[in-house]
N, CA, C and O atoms as a GROMACS GRO file, in nm:
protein
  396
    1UNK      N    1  -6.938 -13.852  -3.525
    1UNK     CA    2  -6.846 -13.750  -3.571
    1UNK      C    3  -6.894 -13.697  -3.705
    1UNK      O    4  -6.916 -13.765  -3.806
    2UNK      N    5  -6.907 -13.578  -3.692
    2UNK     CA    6  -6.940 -13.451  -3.842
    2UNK      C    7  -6.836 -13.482  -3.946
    2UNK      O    8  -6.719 -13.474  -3.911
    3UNK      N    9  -6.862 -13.517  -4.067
    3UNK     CA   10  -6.747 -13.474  -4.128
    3UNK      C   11  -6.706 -13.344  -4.130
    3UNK      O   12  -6.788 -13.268  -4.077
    4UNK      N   13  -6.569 -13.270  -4.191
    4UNK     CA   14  -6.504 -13.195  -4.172
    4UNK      C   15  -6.542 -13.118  -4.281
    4UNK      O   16  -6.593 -13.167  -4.382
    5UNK      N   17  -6.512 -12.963  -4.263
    5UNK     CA   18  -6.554 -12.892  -4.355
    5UNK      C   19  -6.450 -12.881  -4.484
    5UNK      O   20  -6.386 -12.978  -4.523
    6UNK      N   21  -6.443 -12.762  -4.540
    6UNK     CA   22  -6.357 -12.774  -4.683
    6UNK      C   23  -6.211 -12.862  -4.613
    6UNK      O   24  -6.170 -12.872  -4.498
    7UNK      N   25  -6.161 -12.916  -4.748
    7UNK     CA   26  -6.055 -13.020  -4.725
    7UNK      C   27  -5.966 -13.019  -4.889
    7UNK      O   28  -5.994 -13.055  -5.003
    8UNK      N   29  -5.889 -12.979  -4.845
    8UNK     CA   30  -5.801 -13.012  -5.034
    8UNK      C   31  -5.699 -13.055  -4.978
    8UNK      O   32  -5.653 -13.041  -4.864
    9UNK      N   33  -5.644 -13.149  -5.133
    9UNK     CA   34  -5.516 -13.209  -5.131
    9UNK      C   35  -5.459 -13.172  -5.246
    9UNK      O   36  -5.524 -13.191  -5.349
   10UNK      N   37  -5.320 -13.110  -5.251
   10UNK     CA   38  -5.247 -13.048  -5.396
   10UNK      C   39  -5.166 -13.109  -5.397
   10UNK      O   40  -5.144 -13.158  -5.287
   11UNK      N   41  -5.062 -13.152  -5.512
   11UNK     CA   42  -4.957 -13.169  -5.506
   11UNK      C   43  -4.843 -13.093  -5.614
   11UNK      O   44  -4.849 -13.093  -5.736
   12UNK      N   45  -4.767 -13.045  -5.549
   12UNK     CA   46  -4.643 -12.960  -5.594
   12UNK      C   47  -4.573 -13.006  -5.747
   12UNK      O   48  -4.509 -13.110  -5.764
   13UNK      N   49  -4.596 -12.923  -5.831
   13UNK     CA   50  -4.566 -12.967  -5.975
   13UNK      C   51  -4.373 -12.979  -5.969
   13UNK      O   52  -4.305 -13.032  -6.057
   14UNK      N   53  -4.332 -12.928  -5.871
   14UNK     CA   54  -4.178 -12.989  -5.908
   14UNK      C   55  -4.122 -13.060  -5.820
   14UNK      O   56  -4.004 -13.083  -5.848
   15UNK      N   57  -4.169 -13.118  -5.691
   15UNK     CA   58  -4.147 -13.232  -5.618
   15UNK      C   59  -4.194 -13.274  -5.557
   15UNK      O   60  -4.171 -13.319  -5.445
   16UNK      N   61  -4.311 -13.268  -5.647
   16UNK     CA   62  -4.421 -13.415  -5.644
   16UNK      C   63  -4.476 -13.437  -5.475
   16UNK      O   64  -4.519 -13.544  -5.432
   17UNK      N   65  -4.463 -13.318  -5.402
   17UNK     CA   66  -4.487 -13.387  -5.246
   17UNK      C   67  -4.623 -13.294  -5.266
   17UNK      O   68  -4.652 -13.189  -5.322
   18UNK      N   69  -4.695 -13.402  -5.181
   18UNK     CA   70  -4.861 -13.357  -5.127
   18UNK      C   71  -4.856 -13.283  -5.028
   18UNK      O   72  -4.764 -13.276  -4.946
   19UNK      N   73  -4.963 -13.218  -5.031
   19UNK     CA   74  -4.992 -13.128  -4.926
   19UNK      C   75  -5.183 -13.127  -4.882
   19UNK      O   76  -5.274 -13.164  -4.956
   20UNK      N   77  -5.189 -13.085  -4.776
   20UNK     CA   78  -5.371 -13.104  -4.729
   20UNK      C   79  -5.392 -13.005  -4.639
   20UNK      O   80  -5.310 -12.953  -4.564
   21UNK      N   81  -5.524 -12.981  -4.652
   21UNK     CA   82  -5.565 -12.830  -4.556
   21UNK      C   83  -5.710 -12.912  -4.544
   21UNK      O   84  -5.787 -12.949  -4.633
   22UNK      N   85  -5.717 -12.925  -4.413
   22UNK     CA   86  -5.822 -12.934  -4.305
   22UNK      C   87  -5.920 -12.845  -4.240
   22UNK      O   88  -5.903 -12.813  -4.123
   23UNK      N   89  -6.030 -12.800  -4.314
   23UNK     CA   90  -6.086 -12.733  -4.178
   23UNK      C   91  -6.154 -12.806  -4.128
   23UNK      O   92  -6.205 -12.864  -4.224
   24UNK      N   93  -6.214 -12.868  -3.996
   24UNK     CA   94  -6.286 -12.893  -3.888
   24UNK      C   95  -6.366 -12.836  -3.830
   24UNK      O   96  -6.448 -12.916  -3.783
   25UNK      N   97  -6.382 -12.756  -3.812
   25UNK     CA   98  -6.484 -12.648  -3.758
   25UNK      C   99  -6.478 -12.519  -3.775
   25UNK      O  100  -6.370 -12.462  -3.760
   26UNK      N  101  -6.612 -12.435  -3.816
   26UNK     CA  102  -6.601 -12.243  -3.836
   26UNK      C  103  -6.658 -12.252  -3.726
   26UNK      O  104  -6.733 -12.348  -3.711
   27UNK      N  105  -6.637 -12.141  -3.597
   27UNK     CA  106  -6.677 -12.091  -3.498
   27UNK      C  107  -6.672 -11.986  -3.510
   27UNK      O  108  -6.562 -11.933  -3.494
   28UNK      N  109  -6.806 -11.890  -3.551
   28UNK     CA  110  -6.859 -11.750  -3.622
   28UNK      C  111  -6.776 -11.726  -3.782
   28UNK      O  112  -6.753 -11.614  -3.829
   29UNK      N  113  -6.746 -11.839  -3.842
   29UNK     CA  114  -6.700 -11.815  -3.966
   29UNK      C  115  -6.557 -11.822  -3.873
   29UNK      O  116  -6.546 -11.700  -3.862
   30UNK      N  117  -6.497 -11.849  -3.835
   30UNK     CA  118  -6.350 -11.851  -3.754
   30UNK      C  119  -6.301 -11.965  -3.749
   30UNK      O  120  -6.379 -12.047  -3.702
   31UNK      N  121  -6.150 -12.027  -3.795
   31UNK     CA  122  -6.092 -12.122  -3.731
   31UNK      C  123  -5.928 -12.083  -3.733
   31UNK      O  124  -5.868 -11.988  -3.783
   32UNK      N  125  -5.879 -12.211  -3.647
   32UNK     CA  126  -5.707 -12.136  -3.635
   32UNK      C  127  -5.688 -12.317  -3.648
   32UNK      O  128  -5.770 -12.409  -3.650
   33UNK      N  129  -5.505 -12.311  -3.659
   33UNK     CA  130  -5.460 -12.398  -3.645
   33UNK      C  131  -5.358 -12.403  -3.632
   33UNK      O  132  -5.304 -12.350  -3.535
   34UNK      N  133  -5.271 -12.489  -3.756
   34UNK     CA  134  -5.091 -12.501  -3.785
   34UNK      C  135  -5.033 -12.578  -3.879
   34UNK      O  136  -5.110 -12.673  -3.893
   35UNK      N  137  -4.970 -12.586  -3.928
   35UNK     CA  138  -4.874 -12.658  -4.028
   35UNK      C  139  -4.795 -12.752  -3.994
   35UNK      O  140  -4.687 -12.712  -3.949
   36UNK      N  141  -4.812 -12.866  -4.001
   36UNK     CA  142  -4.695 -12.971  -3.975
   36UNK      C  143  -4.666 -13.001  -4.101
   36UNK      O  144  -4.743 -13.009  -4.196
   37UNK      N  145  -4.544 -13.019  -4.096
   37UNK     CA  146  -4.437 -13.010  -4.246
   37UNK      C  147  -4.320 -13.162  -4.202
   37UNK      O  148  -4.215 -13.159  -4.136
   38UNK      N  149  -4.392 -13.288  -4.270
   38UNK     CA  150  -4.299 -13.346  -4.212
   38UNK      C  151  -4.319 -13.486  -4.368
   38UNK      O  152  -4.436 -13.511  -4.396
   39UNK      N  153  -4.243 -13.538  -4.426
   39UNK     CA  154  -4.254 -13.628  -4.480
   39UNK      C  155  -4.397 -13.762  -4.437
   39UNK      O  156  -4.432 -13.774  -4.319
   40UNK      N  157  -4.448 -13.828  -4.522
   40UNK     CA  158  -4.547 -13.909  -4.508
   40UNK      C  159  -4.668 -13.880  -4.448
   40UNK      O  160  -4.734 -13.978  -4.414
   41UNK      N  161  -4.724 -13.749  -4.421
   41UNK     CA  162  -4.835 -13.732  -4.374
   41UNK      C  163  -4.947 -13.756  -4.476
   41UNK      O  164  -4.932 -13.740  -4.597
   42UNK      N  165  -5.091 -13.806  -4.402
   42UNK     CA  166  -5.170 -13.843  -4.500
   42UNK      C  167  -5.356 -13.786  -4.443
   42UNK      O  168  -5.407 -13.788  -4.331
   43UNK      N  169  -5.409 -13.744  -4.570
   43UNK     CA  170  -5.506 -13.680  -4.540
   43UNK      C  171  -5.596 -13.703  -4.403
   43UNK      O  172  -5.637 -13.605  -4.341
   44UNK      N  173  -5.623 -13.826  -4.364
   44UNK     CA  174  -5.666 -13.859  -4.229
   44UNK      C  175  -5.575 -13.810  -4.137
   44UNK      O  176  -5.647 -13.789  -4.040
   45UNK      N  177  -5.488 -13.786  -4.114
   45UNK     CA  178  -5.395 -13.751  -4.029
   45UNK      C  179  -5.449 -13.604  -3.990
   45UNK      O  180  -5.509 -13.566  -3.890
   46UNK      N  181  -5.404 -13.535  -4.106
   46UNK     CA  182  -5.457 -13.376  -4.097
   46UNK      C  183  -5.569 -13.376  -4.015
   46UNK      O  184  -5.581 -13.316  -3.908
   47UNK      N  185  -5.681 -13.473  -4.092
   47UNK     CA  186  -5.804 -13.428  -4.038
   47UNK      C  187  -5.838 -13.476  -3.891
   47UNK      O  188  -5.952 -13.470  -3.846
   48UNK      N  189  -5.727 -13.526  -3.816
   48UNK     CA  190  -5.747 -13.588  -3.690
   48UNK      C  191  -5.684 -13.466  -3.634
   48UNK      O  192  -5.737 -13.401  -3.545
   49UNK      N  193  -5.591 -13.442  -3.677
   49UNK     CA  194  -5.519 -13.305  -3.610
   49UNK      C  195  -5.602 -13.166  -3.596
   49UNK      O  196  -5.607 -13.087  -3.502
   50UNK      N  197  -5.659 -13.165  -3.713
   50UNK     CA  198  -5.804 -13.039  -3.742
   50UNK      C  199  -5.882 -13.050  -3.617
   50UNK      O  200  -5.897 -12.957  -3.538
   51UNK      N  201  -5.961 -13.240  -3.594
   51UNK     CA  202  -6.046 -13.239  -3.504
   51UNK      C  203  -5.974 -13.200  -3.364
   51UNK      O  204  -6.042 -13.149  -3.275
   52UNK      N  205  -5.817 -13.230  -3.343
   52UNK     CA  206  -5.809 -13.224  -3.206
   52UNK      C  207  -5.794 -13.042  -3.202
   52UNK      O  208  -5.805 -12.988  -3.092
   53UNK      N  209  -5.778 -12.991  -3.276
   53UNK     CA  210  -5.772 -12.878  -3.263
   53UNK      C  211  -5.883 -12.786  -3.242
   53UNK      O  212  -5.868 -12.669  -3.206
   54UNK      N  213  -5.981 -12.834  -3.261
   54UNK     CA  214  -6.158 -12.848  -3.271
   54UNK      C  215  -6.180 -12.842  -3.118
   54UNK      O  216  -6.240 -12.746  -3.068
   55UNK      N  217  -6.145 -12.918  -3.064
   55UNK     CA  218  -6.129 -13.014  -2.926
   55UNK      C  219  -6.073 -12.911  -2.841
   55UNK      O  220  -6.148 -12.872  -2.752
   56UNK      N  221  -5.942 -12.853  -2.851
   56UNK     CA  222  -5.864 -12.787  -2.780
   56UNK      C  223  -5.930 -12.666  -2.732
   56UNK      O  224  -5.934 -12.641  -2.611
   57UNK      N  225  -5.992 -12.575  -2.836
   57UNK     CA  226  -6.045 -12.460  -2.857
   57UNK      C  227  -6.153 -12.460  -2.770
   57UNK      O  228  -6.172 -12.381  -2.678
   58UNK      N  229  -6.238 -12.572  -2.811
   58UNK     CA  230  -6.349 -12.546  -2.694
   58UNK      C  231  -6.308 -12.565  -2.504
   58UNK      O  232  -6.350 -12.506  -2.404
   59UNK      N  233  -6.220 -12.662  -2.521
   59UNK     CA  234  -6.196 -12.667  -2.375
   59UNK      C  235  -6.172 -12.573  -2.337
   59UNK      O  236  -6.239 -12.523  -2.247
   60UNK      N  237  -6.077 -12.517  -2.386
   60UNK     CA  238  -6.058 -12.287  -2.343
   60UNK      C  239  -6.139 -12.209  -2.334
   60UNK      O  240  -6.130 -12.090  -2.303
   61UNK      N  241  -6.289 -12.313  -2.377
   61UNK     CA  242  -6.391 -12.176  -2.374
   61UNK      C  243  -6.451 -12.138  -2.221
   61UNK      O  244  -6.478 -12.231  -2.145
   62UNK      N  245  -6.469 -12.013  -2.183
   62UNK     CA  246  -6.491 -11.968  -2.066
   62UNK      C  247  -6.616 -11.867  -2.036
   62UNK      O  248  -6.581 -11.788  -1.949
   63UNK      N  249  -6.727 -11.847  -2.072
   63UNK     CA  250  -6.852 -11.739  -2.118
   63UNK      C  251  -6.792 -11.606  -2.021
   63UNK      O  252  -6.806 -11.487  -2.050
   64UNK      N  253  -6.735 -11.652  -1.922
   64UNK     CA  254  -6.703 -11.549  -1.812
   64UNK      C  255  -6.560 -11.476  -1.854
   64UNK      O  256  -6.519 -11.376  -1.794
   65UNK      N  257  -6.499 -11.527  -1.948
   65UNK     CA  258  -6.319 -11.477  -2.010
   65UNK      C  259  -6.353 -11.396  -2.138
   65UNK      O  260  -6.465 -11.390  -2.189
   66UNK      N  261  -6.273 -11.350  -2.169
   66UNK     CA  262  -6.282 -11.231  -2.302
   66UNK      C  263  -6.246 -11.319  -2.432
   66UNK      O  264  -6.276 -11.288  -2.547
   67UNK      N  265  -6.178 -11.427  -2.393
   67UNK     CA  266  -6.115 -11.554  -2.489
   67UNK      C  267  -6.236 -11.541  -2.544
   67UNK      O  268  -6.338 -11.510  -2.483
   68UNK      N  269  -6.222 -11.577  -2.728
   68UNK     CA  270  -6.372 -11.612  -2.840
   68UNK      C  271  -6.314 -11.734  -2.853
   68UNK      O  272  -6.196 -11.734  -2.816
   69UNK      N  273  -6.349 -11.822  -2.888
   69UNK     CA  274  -6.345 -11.964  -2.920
   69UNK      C  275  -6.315 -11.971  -3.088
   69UNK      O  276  -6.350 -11.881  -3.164
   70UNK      N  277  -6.256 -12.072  -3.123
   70UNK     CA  278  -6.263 -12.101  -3.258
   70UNK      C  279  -6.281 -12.208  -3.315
   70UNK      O  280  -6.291 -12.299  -3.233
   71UNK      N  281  -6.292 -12.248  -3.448
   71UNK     CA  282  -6.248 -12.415  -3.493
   71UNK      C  283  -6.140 -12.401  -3.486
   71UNK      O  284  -6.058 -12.323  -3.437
   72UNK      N  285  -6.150 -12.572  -3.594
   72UNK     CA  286  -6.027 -12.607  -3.592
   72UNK      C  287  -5.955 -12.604  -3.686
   72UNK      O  288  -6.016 -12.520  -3.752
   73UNK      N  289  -5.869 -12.630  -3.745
   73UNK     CA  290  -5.832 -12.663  -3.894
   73UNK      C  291  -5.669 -12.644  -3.878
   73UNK      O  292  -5.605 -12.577  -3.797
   74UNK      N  293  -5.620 -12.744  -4.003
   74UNK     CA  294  -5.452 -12.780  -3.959
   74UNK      C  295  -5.442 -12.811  -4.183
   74UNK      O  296  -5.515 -12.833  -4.279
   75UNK      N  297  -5.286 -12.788  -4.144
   75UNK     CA  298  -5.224 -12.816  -4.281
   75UNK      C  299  -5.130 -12.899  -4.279
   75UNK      O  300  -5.083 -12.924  -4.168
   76UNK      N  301  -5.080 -12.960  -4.384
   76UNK     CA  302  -4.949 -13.033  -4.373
   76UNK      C  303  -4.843 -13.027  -4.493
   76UNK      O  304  -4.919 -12.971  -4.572
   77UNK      N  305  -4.772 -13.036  -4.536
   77UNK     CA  306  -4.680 -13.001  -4.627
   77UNK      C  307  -4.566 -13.119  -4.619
   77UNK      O  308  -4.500 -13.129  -4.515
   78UNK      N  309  -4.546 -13.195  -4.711
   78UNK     CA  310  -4.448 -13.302  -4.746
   78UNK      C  311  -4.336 -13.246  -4.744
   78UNK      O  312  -4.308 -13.180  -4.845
   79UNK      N  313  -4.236 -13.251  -4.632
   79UNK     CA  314  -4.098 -13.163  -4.641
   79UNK      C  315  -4.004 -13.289  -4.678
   79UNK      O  316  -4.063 -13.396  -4.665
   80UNK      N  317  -3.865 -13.298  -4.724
   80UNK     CA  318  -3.773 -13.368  -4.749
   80UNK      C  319  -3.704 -13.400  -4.597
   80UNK      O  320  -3.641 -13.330  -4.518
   81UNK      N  321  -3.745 -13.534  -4.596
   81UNK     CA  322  -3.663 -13.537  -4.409
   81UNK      C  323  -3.544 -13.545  -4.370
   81UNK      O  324  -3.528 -13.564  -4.250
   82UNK      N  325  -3.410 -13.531  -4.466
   82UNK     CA  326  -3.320 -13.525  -4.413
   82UNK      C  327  -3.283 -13.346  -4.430
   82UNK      O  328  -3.176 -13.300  -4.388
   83UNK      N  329  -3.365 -13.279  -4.481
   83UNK     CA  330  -3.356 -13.138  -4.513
   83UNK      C  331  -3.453 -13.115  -4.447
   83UNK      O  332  -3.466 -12.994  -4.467
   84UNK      N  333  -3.556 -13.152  -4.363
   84UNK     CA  334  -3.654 -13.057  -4.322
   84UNK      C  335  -3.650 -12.944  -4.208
   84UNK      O  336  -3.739 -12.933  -4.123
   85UNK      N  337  -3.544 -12.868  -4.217
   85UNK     CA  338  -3.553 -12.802  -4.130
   85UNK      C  339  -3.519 -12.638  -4.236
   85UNK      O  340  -3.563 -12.523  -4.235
   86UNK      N  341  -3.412 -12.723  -4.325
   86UNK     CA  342  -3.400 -12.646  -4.413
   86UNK      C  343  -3.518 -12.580  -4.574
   86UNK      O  344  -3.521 -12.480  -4.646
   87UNK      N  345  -3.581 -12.686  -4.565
   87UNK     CA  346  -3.732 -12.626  -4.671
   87UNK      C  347  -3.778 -12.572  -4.563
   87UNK      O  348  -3.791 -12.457  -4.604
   88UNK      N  349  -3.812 -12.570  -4.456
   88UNK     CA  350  -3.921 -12.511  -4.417
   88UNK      C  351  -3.874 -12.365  -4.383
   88UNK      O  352  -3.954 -12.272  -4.384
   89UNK      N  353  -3.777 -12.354  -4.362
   89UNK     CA  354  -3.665 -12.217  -4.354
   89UNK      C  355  -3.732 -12.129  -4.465
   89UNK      O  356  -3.809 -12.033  -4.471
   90UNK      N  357  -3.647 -12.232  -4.570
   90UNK     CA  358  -3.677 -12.177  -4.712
   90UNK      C  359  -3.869 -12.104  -4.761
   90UNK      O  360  -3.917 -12.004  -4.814
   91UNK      N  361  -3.915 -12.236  -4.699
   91UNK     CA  362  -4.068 -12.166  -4.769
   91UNK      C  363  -4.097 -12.065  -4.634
   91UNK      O  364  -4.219 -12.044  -4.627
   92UNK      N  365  -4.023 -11.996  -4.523
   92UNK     CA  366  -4.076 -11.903  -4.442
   92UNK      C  367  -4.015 -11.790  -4.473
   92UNK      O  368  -4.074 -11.683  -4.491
   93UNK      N  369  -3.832 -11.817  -4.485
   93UNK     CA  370  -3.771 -11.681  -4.529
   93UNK      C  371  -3.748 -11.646  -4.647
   93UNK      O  372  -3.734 -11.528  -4.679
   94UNK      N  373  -3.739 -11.748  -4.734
   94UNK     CA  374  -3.627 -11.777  -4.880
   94UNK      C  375  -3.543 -11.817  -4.840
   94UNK      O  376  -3.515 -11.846  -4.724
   95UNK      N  377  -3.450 -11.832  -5.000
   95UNK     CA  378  -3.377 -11.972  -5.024
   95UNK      C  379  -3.264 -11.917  -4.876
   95UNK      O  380  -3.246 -11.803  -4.833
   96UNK      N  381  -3.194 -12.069  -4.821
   96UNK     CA  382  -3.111 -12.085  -4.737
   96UNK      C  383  -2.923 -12.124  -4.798
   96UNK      O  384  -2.882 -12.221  -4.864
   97UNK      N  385  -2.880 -12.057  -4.767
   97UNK     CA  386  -2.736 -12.110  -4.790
   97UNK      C  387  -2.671 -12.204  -4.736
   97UNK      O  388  -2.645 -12.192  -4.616
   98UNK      N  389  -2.630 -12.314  -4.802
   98UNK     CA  390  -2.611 -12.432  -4.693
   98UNK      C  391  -2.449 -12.469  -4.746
   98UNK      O  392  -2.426 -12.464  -4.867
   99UNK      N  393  -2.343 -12.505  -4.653
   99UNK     CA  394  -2.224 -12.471  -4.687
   99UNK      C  395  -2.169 -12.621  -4.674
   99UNK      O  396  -2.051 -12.646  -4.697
   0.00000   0.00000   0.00000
């Protein structure tokens, strides 16, 4: 197994939760992925998720289909788990009103 291409880990100056971005593979300078936003994720994790996403892409590949292939690459974001439905609201729409 290749190691993985660029990889950072930040963490959020006002609640302290980590976050990681995975890429796994450029296919023509190209990759796709997704965000899992869930409390306790940890940089190996991402990058297993990057590779399966690596994985996925090629199985779709078809020379005979119009489909282009891509890498892989995945993010993750430390959400608060008894609120996580509500940050992630928040970091897609803005703030949420919760009654």
């Amino acid at each position: 197994m290749t190691a993985p291409h660029p990889s950072l880990t930040w963490t959020d100056h006002i609640t302290g939760r980590q976050g990681f971005l995975v890429v796994d593979r450029l296919v023509r300078g190209v990759c796709s992925g997704g965000l899992r936003m869930r409390d306790g994720c940890t940089a190996a994790e991402v990058a297993g998720l990057a590779r399966g996403t690596s994985m996925k892409e090629a199985l779709h590949y078809d020379p005979a289909a119009r489909y282009v292939p891509l890498g892989g690459a995945k993010g993750a974001a430390g959400a608060l788990s008894a609120r996580g439905a509500v940050v992630r609201r928040e970091l897609l729409d803005g703030p949420v009103r919760t009654w």
